[in-house]
SEDREN-625183 format. One record per residue: residue number from 0; x, y, z of N, C-alpha, C in turn. Coordinates in Angstrom, 2 decimals. Layout:
N
NODE   seq       n_X       n_Y       n_Z      ca_X      ca_Y      ca_Z       c_X       c_Y       c_Z
NODE   NUM         X         Y         Z         X         Y         Z         X         Y         Z
...
% end
This chain:
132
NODE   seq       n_X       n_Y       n_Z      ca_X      ca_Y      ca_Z       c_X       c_Y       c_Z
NODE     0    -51.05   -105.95     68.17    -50.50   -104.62     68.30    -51.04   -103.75     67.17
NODE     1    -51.32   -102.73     67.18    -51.78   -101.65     66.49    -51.21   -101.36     65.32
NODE     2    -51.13   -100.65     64.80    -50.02   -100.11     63.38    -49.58    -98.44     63.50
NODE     3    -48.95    -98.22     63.29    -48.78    -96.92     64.06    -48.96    -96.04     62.31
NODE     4    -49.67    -95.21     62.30    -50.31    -94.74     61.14    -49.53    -93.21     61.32
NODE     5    -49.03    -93.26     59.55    -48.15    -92.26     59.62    -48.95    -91.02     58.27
NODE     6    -49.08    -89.76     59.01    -49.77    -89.03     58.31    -49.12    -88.30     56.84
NODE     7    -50.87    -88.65     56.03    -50.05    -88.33     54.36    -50.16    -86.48     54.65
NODE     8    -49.17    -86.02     54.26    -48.46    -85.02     53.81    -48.40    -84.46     52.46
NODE     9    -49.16    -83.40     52.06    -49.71    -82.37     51.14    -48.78    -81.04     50.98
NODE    10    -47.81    -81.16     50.26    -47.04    -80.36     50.15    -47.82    -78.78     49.17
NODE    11    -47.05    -77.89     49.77    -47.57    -76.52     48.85    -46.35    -75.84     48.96
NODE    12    -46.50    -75.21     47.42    -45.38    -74.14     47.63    -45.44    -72.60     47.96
NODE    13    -43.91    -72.42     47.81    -44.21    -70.70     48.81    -44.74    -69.85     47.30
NODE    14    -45.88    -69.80     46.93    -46.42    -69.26     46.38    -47.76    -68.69     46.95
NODE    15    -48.60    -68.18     45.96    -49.97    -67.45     47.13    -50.90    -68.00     45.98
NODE    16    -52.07    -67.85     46.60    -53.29    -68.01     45.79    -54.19    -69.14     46.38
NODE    17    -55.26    -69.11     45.75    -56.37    -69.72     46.75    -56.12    -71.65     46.78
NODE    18    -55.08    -71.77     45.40    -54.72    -73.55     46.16    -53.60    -73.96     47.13
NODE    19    -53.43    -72.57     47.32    -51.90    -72.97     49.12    -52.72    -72.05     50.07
NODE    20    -53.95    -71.75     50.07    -54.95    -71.66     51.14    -55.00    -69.68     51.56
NODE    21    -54.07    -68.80     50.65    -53.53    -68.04     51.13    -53.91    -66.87     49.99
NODE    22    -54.29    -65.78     50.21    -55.18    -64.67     49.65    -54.02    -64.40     48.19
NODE    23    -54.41    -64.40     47.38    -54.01    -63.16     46.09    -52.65    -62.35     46.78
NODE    24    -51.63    -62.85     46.35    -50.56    -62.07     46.32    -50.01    -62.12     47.88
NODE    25    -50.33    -62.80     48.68    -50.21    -63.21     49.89    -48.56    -64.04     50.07
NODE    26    -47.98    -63.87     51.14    -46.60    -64.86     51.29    -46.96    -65.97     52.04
NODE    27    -46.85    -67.13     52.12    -47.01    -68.54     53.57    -47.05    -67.57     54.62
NODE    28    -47.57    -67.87     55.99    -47.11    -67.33     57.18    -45.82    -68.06     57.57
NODE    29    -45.29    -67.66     58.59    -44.16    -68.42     59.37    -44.83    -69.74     59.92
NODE    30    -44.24    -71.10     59.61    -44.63    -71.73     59.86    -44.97    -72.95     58.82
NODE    31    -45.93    -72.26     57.83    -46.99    -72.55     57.01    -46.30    -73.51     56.22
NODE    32    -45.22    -74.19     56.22    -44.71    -75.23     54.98    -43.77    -75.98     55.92
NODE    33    -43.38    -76.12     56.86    -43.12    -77.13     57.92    -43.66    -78.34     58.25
NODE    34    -43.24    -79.63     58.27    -43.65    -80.76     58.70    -42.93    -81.52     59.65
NODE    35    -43.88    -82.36     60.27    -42.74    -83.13     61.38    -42.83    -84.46     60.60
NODE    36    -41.46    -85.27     60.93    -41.61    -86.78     60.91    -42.13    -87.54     62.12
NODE    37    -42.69    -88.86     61.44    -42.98    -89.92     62.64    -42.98    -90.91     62.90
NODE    38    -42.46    -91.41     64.05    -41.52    -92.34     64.49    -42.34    -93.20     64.16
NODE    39    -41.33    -94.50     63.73    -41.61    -95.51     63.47    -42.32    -95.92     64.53
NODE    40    -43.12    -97.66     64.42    -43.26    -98.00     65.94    -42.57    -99.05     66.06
NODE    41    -41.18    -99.40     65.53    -40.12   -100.37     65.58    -40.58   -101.54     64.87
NODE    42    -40.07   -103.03     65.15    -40.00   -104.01     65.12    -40.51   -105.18     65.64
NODE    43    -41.37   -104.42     66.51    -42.00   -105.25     67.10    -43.17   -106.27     66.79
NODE    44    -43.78   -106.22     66.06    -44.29   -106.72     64.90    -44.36   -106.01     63.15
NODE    45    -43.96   -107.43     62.40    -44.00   -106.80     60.90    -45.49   -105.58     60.37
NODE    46    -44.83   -105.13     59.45    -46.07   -104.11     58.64    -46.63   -103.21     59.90
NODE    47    -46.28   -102.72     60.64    -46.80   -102.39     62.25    -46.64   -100.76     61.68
NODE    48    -46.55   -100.08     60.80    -46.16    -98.90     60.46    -47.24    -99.00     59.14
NODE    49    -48.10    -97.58     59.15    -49.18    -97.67     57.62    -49.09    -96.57     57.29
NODE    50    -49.86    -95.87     55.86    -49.79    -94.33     55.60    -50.67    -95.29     54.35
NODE    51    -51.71    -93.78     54.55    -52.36    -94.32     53.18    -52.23    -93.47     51.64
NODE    52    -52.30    -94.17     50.67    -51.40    -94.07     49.36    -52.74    -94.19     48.47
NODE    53    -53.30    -92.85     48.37    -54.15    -92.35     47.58    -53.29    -91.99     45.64
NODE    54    -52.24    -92.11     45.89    -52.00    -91.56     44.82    -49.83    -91.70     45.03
NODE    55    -49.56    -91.10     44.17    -48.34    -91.24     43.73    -47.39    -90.09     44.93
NODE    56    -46.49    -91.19     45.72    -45.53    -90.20     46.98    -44.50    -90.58     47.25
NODE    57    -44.15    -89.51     48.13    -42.28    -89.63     48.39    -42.11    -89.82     49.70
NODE    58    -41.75    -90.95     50.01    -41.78    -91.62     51.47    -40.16    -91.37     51.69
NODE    59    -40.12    -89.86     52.74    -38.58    -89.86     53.27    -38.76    -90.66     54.87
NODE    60    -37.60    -91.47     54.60    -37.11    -91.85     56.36    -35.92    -91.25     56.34
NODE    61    -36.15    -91.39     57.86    -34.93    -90.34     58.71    -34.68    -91.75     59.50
NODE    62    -33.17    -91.93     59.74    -32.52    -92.22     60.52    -31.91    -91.47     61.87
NODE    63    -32.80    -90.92     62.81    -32.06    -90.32     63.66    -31.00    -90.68     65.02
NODE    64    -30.58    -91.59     64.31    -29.42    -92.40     65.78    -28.31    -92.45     64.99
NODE    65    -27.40    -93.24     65.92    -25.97    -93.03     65.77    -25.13    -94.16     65.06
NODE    66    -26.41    -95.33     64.90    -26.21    -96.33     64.09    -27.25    -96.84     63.05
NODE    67    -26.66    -97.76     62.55    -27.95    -97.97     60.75    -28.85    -98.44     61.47
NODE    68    -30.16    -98.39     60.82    -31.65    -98.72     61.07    -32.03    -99.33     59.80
NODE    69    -32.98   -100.13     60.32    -33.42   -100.63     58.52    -34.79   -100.58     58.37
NODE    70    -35.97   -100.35     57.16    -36.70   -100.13     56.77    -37.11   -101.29     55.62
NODE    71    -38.91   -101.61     56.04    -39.29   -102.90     54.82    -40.42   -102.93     54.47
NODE    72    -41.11   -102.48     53.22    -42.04   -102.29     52.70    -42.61   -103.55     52.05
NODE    73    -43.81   -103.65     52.32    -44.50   -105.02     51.97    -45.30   -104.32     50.49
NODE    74    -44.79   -105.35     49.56    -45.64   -105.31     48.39    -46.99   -105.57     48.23
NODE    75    -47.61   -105.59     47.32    -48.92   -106.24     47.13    -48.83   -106.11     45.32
NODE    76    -48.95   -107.13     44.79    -48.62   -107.81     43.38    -49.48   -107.80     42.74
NODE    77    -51.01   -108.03     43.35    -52.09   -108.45     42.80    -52.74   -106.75     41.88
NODE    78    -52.81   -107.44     40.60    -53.25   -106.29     39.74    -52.76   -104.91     39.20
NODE    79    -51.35   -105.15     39.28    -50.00   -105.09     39.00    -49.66   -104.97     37.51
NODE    80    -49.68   -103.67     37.01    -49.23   -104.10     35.84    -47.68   -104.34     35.14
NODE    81    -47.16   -104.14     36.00    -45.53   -104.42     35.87    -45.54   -105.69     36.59
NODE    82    -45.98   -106.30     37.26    -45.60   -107.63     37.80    -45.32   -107.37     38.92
NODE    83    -44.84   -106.35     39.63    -44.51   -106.13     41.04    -44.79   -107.36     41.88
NODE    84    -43.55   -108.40     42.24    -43.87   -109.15     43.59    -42.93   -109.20     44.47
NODE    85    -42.23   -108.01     44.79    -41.29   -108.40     46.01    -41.17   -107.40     46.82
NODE    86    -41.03   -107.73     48.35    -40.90   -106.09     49.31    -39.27   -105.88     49.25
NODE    87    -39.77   -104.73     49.51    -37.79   -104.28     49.93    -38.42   -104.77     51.28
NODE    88    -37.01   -105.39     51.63    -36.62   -105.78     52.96    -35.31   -105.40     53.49
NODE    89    -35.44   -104.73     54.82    -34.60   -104.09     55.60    -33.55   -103.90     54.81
NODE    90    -33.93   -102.39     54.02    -32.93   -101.37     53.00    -32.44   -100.92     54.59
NODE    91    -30.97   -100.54     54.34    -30.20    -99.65     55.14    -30.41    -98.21     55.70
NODE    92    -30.71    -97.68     56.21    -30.57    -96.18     56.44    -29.57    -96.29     57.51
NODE    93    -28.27    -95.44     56.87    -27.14    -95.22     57.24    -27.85    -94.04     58.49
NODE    94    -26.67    -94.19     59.65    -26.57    -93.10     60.75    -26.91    -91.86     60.62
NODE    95    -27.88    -91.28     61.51    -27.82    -89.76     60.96    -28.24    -89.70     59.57
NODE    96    -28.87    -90.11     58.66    -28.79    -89.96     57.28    -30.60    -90.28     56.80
NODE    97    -31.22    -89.95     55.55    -32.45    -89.65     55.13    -32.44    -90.67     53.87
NODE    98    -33.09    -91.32     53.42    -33.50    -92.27     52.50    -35.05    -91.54     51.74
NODE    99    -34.81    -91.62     50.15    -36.26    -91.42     49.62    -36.59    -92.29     49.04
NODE   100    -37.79    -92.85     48.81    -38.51    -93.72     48.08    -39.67    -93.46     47.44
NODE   101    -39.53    -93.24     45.78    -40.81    -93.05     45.13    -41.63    -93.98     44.93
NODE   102    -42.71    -93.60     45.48    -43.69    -94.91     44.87    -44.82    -94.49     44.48
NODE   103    -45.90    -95.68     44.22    -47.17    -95.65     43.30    -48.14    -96.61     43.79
NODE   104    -49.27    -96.46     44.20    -50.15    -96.91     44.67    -49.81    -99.02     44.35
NODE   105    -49.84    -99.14     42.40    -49.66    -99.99     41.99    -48.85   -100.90     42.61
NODE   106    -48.83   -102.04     43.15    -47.75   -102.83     43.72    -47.38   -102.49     45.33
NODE   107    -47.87   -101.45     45.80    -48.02   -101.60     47.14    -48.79   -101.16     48.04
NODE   108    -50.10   -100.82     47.15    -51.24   -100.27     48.20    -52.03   -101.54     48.21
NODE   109    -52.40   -101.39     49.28    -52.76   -102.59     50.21    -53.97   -102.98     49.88
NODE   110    -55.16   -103.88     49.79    -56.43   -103.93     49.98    -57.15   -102.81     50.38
NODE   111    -56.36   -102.21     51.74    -57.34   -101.55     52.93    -57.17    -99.87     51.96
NODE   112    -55.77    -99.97     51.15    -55.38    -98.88     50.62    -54.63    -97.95     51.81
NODE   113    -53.54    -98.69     52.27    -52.55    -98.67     53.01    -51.39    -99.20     52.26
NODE   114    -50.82    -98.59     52.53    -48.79    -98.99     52.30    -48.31    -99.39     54.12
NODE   115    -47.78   -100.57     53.54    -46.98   -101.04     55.00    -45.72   -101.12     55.27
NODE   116    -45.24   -100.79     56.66    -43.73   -100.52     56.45    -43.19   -101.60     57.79
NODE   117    -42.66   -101.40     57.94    -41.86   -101.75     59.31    -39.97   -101.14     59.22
NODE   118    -40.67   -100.41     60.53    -38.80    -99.49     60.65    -38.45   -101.06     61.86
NODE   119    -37.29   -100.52     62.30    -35.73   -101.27     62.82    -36.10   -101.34     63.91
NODE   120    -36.95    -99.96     64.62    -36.73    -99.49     66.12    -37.32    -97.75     65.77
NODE   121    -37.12    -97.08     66.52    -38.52    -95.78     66.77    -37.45    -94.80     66.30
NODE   122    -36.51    -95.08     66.25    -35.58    -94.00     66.08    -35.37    -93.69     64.20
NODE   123    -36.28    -94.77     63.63    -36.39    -94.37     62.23    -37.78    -93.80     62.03
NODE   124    -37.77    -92.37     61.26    -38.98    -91.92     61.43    -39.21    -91.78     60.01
NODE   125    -41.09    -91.39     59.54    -41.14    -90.98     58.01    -41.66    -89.67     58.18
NODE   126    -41.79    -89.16     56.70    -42.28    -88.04     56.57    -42.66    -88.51     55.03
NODE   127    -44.16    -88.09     55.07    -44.77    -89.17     53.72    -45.37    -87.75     52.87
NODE   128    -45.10    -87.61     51.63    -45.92    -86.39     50.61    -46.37    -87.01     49.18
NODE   129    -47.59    -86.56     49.03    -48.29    -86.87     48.41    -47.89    -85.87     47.14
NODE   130    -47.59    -86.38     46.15    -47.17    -85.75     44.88    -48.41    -85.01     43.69
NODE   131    -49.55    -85.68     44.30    -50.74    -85.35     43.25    -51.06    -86.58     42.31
% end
């Protein structure tokens, strides 16, 4: 089965100028700072969920159902300078409710330079931003 690849997300603020893409003294358009989340691709096989982790981000999941969902990030240890060796495994995301997780390339970017996840079921979605 595939991995369902979840897009990194480049946040800008409502400011103007030529690094939020937008002329000298310019406002965002309508629109212009909106993101969608995206659905997990469940449980169906582990790590089946990727986003790649160029750098230091804030991985929000959304729980959008009416009951908990769980979420599990696979580590990677090797070359680690804190020692990092363990995944979170199926953390909670309460009903209706948003979970953040800061992380750092270190300890869980992958070989391929992927972060791997596995949601509960489709109804847990991410929304991944890249901090710089």
């Amino acid at each position: 089965m595939a991995r369902t690849v979840i897009p990194l997300i480049t946040p800008v603020g409502p400011y103007s100028g030529i690094q939020a893409g937008w002329p000298i003294g310019a406002q965002p358009t309508a629109t212009a700072l909106d993101f969608v989340f995206t659905a997990s691709g469940g449980a169906a096989s582990p790590n089946n969920d990727q986003v790649s982790l160029p750098g230091k981000c804030l991985v929000v999941v959304q729980n959008s159902t009416a009951g908990a969902l769980t979420v599990s990030f696979l580590s990677y240890p090797q070359g680690n300078p804190q020692g990092r060796s363990g995944d979170i495994t199926t953390y909670s995301v309460g009903a209706n409710l948003f979970s953040a997780f800061l992380v750092q390339p270190s300890g869980w970017q992958q070989a391929d330079g992927n972060m791997y996840m596995t949601g509960s079921a489709a109804g847990l979605k991410y929304a991944v931003f890249l901090l710089g």
